[in-house]
C-alpha positions as CSV (number, residue, x, y, z in Angstrom):
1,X,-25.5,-22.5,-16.6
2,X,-23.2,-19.9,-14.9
3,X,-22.6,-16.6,-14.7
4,X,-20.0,-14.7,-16.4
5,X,-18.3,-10.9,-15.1
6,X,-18.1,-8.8,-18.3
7,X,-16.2,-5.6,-19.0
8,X,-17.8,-2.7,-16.9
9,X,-16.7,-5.1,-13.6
10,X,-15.4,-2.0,-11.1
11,X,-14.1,-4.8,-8.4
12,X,-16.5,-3.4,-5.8
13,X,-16.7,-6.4,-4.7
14,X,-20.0,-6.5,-3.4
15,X,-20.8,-9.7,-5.4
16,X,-18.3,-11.4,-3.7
17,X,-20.1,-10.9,-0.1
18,X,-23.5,-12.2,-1.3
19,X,-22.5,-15.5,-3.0
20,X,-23.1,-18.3,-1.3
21,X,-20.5,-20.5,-1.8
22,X,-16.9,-18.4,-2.2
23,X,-17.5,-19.1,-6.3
24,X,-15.9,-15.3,-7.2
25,X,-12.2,-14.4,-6.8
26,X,-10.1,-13.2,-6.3
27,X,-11.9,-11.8,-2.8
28,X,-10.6,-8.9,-0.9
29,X,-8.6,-11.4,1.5
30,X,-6.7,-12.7,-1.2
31,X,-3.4,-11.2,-2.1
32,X,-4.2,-11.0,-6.1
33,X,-7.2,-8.8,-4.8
34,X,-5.8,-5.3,-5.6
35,X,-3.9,-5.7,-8.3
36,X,-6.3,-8.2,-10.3
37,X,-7.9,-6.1,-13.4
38,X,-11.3,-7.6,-12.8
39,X,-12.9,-10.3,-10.8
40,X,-14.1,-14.0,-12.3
41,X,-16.5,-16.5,-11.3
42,X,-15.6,-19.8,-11.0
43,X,-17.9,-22.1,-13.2
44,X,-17.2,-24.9,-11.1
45,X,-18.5,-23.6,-7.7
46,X,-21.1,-21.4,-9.5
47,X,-25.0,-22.7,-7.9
48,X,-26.5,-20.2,-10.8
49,X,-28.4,-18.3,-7.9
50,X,-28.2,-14.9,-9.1
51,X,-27.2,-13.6,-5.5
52,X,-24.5,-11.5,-7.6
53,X,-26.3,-10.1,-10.5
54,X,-28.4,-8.4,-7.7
55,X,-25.7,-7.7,-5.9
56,X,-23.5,-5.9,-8.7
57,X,-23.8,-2.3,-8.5
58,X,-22.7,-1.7,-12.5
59,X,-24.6,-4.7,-14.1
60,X,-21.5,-6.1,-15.0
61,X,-22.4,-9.7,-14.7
62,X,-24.5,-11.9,-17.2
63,X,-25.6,-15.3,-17.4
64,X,-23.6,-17.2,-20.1
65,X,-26.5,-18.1,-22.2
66,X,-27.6,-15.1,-22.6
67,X,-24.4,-13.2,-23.5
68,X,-23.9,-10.8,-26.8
69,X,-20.7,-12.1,-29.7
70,X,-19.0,-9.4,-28.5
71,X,-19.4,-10.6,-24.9
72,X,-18.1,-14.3,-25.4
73,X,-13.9,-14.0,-24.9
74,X,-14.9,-13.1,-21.2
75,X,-15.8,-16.9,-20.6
76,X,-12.4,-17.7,-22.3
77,X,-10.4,-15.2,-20.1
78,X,-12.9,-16.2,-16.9
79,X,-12.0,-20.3,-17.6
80,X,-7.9,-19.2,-17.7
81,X,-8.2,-17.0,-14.5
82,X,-9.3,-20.4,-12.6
83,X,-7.4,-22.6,-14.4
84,X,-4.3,-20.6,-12.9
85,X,-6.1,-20.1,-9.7
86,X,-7.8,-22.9,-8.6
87,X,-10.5,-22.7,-5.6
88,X,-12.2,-25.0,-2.8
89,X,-16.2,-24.3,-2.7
90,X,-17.1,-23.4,0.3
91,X,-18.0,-20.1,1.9
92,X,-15.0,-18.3,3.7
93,X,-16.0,-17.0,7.4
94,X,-13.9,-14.2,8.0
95,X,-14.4,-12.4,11.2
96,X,-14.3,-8.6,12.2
97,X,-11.4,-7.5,13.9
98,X,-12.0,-7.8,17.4
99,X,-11.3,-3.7,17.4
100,X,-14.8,-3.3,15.4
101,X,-17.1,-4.6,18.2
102,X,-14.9,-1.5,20.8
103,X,-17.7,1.3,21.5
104,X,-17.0,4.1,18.8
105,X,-19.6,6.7,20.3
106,X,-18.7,10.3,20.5
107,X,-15.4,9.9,17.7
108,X,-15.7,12.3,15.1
109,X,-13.8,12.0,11.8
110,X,-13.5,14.8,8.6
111,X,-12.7,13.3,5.4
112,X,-11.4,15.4,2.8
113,X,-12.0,14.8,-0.7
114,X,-15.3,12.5,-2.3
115,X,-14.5,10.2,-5.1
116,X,-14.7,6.5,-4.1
117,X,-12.1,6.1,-1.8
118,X,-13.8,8.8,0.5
119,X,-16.9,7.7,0.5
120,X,-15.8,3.7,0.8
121,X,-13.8,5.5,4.0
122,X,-17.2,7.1,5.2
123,X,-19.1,3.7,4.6
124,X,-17.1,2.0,7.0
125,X,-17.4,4.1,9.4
126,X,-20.6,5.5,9.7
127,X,-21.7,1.6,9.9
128,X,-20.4,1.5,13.5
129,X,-22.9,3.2,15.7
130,X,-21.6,6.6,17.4
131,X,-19.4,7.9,14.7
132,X,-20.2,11.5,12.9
133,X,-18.3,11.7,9.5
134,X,-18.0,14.7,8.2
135,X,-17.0,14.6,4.1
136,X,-15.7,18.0,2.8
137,X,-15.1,18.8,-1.0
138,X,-13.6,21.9,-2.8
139,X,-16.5,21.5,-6.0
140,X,-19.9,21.6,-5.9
141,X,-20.2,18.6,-7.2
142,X,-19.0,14.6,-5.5
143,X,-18.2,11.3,-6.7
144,X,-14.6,12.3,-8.2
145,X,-13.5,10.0,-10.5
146,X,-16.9,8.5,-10.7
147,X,-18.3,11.9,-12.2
148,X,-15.2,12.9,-14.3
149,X,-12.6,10.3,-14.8
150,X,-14.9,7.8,-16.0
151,X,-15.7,7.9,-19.9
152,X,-18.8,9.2,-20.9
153,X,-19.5,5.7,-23.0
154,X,-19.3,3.7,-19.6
155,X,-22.3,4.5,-17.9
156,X,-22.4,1.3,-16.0
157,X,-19.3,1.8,-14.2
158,X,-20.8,5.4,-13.1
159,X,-23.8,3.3,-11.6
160,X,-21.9,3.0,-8.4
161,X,-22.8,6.0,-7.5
162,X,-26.0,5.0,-6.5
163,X,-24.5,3.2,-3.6
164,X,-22.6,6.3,-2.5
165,X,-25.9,8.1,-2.4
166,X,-27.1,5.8,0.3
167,X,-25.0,7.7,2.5
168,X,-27.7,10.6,2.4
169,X,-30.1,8.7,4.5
170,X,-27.8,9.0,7.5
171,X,-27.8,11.0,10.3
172,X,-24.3,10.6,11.2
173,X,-22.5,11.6,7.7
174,X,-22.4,15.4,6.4
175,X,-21.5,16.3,3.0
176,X,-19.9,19.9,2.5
177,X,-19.7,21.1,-1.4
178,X,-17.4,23.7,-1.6
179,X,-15.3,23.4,0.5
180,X,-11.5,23.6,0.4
181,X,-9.3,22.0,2.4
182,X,-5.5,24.9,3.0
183,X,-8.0,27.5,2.0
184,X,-11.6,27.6,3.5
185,X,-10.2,25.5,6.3
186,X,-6.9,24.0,7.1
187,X,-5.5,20.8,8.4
188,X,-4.8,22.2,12.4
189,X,-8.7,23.0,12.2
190,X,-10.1,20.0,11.0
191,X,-7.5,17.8,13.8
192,X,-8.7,20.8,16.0
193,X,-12.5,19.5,15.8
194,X,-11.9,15.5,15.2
195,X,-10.1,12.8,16.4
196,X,-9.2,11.6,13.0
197,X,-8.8,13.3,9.8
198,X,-8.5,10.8,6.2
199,X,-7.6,12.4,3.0
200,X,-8.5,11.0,-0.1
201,X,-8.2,13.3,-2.5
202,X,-7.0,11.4,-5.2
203,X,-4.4,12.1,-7.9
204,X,-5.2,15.0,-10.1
205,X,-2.0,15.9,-12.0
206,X,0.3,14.0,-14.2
207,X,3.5,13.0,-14.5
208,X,5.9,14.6,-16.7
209,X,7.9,13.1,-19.7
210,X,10.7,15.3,-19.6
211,X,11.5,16.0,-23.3
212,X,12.0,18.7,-25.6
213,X,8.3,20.5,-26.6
214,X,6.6,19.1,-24.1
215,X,4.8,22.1,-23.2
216,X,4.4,23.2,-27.2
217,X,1.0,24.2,-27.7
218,X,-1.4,20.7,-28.8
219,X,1.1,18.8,-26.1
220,X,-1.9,18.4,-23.7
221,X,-1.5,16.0,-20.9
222,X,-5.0,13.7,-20.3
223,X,-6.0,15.0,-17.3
224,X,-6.7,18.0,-19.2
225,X,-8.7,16.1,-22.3
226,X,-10.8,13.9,-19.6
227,X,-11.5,17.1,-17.5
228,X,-12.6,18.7,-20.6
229,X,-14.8,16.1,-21.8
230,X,-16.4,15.3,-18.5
231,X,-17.3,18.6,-17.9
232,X,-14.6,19.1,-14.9
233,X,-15.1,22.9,-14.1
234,X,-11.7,23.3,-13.9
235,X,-10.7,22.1,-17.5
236,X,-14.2,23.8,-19.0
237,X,-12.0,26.5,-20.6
238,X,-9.3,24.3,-22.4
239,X,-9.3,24.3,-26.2
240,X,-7.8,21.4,-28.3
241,X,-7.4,21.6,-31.9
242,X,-8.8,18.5,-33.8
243,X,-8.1,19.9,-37.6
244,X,-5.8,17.4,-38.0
245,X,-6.1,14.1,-39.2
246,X,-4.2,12.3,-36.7
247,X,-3.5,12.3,-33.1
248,X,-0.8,10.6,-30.9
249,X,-1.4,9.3,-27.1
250,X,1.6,8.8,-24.7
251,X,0.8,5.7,-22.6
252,X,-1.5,2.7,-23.3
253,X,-2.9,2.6,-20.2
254,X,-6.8,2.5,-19.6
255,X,-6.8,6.2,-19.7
256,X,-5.1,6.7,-22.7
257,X,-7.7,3.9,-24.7
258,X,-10.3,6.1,-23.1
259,X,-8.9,9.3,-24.9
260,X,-8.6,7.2,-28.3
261,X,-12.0,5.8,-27.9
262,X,-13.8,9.5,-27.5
263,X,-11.6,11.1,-30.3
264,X,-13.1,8.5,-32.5
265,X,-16.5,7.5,-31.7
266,X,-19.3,8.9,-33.6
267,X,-20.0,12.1,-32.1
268,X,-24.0,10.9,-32.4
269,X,-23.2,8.0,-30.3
270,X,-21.8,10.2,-27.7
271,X,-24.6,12.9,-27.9
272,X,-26.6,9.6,-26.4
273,X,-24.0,10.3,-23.0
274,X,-23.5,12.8,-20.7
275,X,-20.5,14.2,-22.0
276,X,-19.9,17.8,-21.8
277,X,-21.7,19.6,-24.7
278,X,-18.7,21.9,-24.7
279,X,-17.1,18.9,-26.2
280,X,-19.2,17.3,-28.0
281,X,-19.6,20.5,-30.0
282,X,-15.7,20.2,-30.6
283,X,-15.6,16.8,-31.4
284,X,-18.6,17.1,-34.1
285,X,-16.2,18.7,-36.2
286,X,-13.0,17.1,-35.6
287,X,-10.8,16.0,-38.8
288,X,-9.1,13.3,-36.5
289,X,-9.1,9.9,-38.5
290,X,-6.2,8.1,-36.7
291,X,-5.1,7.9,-33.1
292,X,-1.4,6.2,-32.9
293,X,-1.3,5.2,-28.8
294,X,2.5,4.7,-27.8
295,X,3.7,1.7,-25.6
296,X,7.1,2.0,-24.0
297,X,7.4,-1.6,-23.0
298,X,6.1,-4.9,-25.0
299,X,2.9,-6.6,-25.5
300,X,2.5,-8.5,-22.1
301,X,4.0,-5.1,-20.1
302,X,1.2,-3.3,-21.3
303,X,-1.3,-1.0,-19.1
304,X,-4.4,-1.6,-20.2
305,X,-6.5,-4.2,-18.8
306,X,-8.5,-7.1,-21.1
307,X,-11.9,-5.7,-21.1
308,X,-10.9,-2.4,-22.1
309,X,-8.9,-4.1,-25.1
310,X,-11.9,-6.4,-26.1
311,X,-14.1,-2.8,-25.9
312,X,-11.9,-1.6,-28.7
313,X,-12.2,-4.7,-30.9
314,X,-15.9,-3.6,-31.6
315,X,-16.5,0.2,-32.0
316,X,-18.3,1.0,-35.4
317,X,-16.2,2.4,-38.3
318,X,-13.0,2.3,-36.7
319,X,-9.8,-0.4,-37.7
320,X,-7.7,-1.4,-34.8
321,X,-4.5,-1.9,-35.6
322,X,-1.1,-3.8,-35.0
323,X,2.1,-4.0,-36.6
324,X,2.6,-8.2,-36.5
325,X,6.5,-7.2,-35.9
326,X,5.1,-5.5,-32.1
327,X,3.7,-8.6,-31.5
328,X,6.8,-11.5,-32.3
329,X,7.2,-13.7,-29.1
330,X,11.6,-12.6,-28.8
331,X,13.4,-14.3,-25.9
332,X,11.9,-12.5,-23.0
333,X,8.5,-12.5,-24.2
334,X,9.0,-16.6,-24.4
335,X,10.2,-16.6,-21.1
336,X,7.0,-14.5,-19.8
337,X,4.6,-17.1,-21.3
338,X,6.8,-19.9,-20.4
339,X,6.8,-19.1,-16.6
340,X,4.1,-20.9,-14.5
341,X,4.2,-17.2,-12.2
342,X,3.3,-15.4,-15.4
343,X,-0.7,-14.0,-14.3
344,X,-3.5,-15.7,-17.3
345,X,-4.5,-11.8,-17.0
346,X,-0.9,-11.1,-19.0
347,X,-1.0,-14.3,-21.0
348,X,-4.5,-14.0,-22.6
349,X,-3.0,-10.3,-23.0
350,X,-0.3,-11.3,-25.6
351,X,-2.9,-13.7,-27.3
352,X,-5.3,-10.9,-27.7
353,X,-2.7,-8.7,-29.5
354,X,-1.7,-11.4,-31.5
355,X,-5.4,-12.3,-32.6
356,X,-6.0,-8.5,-33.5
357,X,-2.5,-8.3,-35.7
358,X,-3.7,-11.6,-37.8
359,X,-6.7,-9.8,-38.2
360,X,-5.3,-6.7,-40.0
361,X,-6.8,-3.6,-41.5
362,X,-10.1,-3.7,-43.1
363,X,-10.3,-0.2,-44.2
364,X,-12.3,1.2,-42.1
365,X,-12.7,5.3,-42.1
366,X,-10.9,5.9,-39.0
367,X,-8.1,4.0,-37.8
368,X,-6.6,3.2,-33.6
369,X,-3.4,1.7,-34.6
370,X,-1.4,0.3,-30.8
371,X,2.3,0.9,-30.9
372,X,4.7,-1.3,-28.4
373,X,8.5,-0.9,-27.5
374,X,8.3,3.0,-28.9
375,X,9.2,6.0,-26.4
376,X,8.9,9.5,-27.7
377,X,11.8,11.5,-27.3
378,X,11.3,15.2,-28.7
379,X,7.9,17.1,-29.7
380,X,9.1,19.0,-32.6
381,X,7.2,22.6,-34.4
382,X,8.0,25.8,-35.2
383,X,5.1,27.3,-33.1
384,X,3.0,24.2,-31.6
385,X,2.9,20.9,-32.1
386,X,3.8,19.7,-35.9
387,X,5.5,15.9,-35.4
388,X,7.1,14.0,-32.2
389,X,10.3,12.1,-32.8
390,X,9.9,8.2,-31.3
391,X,12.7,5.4,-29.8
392,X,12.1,1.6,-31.1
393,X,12.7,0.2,-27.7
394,X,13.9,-3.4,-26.7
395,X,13.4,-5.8,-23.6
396,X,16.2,-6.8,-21.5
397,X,15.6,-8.8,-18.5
398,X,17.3,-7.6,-15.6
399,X,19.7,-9.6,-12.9
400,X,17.0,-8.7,-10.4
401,X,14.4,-10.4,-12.4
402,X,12.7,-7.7,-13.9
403,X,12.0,-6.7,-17.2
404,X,13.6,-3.1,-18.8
405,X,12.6,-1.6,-22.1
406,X,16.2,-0.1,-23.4
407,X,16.1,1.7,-26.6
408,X,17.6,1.1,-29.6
409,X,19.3,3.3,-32.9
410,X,16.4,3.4,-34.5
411,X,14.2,6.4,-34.5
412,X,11.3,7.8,-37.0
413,X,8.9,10.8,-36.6
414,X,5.6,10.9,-36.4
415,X,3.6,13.7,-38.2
416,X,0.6,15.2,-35.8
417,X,-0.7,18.1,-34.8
418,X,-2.2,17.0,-31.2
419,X,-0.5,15.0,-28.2
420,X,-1.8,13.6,-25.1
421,X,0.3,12.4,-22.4
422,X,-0.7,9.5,-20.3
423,X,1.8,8.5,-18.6
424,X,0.6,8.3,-15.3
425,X,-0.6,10.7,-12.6
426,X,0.4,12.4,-9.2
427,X,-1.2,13.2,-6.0
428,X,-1.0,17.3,-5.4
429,X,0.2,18.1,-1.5
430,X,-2.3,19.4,0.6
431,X,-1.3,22.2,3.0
432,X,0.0,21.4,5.9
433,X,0.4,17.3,5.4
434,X,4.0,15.8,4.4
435,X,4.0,14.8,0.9
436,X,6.5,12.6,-0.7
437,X,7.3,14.7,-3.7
438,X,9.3,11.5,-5.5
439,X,6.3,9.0,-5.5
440,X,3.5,11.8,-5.6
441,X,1.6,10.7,-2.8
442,X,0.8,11.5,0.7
443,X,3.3,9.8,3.2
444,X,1.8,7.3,4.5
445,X,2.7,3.7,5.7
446,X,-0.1,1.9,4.6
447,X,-2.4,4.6,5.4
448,X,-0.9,6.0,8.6
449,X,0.7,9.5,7.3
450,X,4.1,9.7,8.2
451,X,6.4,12.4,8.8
452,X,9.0,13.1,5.9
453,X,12.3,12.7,8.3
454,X,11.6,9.9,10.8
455,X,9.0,8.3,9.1
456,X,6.6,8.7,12.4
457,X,3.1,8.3,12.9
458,X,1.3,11.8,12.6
459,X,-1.5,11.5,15.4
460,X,-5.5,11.3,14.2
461,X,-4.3,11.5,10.3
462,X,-4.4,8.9,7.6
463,X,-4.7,9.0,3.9
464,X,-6.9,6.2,1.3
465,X,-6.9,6.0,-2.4
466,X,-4.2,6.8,-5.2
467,X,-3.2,9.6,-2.6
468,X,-2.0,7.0,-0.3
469,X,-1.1,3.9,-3.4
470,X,-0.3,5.5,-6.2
471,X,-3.0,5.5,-9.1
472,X,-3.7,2.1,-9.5
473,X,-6.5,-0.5,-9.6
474,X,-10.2,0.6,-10.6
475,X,-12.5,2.2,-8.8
476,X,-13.7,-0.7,-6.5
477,X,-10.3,-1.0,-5.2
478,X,-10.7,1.8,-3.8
479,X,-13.3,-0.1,-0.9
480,X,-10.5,-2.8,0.2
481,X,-7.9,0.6,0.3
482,X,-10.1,2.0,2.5
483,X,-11.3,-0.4,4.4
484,X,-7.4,-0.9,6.0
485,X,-7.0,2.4,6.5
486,X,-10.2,2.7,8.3
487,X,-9.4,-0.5,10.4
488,X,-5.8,1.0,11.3
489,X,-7.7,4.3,12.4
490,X,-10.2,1.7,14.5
491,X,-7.4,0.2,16.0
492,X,-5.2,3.6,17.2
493,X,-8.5,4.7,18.4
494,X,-9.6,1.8,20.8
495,X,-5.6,1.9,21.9
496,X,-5.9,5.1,22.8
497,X,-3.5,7.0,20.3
498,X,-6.1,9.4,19.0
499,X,-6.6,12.5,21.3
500,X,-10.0,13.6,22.2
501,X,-10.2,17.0,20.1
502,X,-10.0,20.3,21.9
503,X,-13.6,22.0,19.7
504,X,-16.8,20.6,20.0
505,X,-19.3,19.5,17.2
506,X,-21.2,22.6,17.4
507,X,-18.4,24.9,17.1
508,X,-17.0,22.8,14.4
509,X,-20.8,23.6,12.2
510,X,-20.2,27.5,13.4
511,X,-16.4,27.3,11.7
512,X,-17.3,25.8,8.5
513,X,-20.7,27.8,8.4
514,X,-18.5,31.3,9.0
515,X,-15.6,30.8,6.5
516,X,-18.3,29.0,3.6
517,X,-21.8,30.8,4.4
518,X,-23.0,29.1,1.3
519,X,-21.7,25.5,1.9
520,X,-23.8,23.2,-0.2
521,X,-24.9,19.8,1.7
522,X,-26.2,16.3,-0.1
523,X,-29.6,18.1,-0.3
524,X,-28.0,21.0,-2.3
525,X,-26.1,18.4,-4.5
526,X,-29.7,16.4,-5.1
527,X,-31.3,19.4,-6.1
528,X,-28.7,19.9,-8.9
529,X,-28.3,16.3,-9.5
530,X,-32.4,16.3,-11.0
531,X,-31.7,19.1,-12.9
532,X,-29.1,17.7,-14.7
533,X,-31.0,14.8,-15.3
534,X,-33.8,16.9,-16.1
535,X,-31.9,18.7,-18.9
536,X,-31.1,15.5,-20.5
537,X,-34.5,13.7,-20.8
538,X,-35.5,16.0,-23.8
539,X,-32.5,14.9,-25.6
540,X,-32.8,11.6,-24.6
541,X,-29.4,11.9,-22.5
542,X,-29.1,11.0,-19.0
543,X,-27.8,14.2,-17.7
544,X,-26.7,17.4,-19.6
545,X,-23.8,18.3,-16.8
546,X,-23.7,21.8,-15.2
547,X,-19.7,23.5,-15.4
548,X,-20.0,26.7,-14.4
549,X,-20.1,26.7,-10.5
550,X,-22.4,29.9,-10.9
551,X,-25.1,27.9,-12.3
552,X,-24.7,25.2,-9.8
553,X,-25.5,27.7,-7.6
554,X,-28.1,29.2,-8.6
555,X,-30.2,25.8,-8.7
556,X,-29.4,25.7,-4.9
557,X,-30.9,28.8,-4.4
558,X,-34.0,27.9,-6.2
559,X,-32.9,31.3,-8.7
């Protein structure tokens, strides 16, 4: 028997340090490691110890006798990973960097922002003794993308979490809710008061598609519908009209199959979640049967991952469908499958489309129908959103060996009342640190920040996450991206290159305590933590989220 990583894997990782014998790849010192869509264990190497189950902080890994039907292509798409990759057994020693064992005591770092990549940052370094972290956030609420990126229907991947809240045990890390960062205080104050400052605030808005109607009303990008169903205080207010019958998602990336998935799960399933009850109320009446989710490139371009593909092949009620024409292996497709460099992640992708466009429509009530090789290239209405005009696309390989989609001649409209763009998202500058406007993240080289002329080193500041990369990978990437931006801030620190700051600690507690008299620490946060947990056990939910700040409050206060 061995043991199989299913769906919900968040690359953590943390599996890959317990095993005994190197059996799970690829590992964070392997090159595939960040952009691999999940990790695999090798069924060769595999002792059937266990070590990883414990280890797994999303109970994402099963033995393979004991896995559900719908559970069984991840021993398929596990046996092609190594079959690509082969491994030596054998565990890998990897030492620390010399510059880990250098006496840290007395360095003080602020991180700004607190979805996984800050608190992977804070993990590294508050396990070197001497270090005071001090984690600063503009909600009243952490975890970032953890809390409201990730669906409401994946409440293993939110389990990681629970190794974030470890971090309240220590002496040497400070959480400060409330907080923001070019308001409350700025960047001069928190270099003032550290030697090192690491933002990781993520990337919170989207890019833009540039075409006429964009911005007609029910043209909503996804950050907007995810806020909104996750209970993101900032998208509480939005309203999205679901009288319609179908809806149409820009982007088939792991976001937009997210988007499709809520719109048409049964809202009873959901009421089992802690999605926001603002929109569950809203989706309890929607008239969406259909969600059309548009590709601009082909089958094996596409930016979804596997697991999230095989998710959709099973929810209740609902057809997925493809068009066996979006699915025809042409010349370049050939040549993708053909190439030995080709990843078994893009291969078994193409088979998987292919398998669900044999397998056709069985008349289901609600229909998730995956469109390839189409771009959209005008939102049409009168007043708001009534159709959106679509490109057939085609591949073209290109002399640099890449692959372009180019459109063709042929065009068709698509009736619908509600768009969603997901085509990708941007970082948002933060006041006072260079920001490179044309890839919409912080400069940075490889987590140094960078000034925008001469590309030089800014002193004590460094940046982790899709703020530094771009938004890519899943959320457990986020612990290798920190980790070598922590270990370049390690090594300018034991070199010397980080000046000792001018303020002390205690006048760095006085600053933050003047400008944010209500500051709400990881005790504040736990207090509203159980209530929201407490709300939900009546209804059998696992929280019932606050989204008014004001209420957060008041359960602080003890009001």
């Amino acid at each position: 028997m061995t043991f199989v990583i299913l769906q919900a894997c968040c690359n953590e990782a943390s599996c890959v340090d317990v095993c005994p014998v190197n059996a799970i790849h690829p590992t964070p010192d392997e090159p595939d490691f960040m952009r691999t869509e999940m990790l695999h264990i090798d069924p060769q190497s595999c002792i059937d110890c266990g070590a990883c189950v414990e280890a797994c902080p999303v109970e994402a890994i099963k033995a393979e006798d004991e896995l559900d039907d719908p559970e069984l292509p991840f021993i398929e798409l596990n046996a092609d990973y190594f079959e690509q990759h082969p491994v030596e057994t054998g565990q890998l020693d990897v030492p620390k960097p010399l510059w880990r064992k250098a006496d840290f005591s007395g360095m003080r770092v602020a991180i700004v922002g607190s979805g996984p990549a800050a608190f992977y940052a804070a993990s590294e370094l508050i396990a070197l003794k001497g270090v005071q972290v001090d984690m600063f956030e503009r909600l009243l609420t952490p975890y970032g993308l953890v809390r409201f990126g990730v669906a409401p229907d994946h409440p293993g991947t939110k389990a990681v979490a629970d190794i974030f809240r470890t971090l309240e045990r220590r002496k040497n890390f400070r959480l400060h809710l409330g907080v923001e960062i070019g308001e409350d205080l700025t960047h001069d104050e928190l270099l003032a008061h550290n030697h090192a400052v690491i933002y990781a605030v993520g990337a919170s808005s989207d890019r833009r598609l540039g075409i006429d109607g964009e911005d007609l009303p029910g043209s909503h990008t996804a950050t907007e519908f995810v806020g909104w169903y996750n209970g993101h205080p900032d998208y509480k207010d939005r309203t999205f009209d679901l009288s319609g019958e179908r809806a149409v998602i820009v982007g088939n990336g792991n976001v937009a199959l997210d988007v499709a998935r809520i719109l048409l799960t049964d809202p009873d399933t959901l009421d089992r979640t802690d999605i926001a009850d603002h929109a569950l109320e809203v989706l309890r009446t929607s008239n969406i049967r259909e969600v059309v989710v548009l590709g601009r490139r082909g089958v094996a371009q596409a930016g979804y991952t596997n697991p999230e593909m095989m998710a959709l092949r099973h929810l209740p009620d609902v057809d997925l469908v493809i068009d066996p024409d979006d699915v025809e292996i042409d010349g370049v497709t050939q040549g993708i499958l053909d190439s030995p460099e080709t990843e078994s992640s893009v291969k078994a992708k193409i088979s998987l489309a292919r398998k669900v466009a044999e397998e056709g429509d069985t008349s289901a009530p609600k229909r998730l129908v995956l469109r390839y090789l189409t771009s959209p290239t005008e939102i049409s209405g009168s007043d708001r959103v009534e159709a959106v005009t679509i490109t057939r696309n085609e591949l073209k390989a290109t002399e640099g060996g890449g692959i372009v989609a180019v459109p063709t001649d042929a065009t068709e409209s698509i009736e619908t009342g509600l768009i969603l763009r997901a085509v990708g998202y941007r970082g948002v500058p933060v006041p006072g640190v260079p920001f490179d406007d044309t890839r919409g993240v912080i400069a940075n080289d490889e987590g140094r920040v960078v000034t925008l002329d001469s590309r030089e080193p800014l002193q004590g500041v460094y940046a982790t996450g899709w703020v530094k990369r771009g938004p890519s990978g899943v959320i457990g990437t986020n612990k290798k991206c920190a980790a070598d931006t922590v270990d370049l801030l390690l090594q300018d620190y034991v070199a010397d290159a980080l000046a000792d700051p001018p303020q002390d600690e205690e006048s760095f507690a006085d600053l933050i305590s003047q400008r944010v008299p209500e500051v709400v620490d990881f005790s504040g946060w736990t207090l509203i933590d159980k209530a929201e947990k407490a709300a939900g056990k009546p209804r059998k939910r696992p929280r019932v989220k606050f989204v008014d700040p004001d209420s957060m409050m008041a359960v602080v206060r003890g009001e």
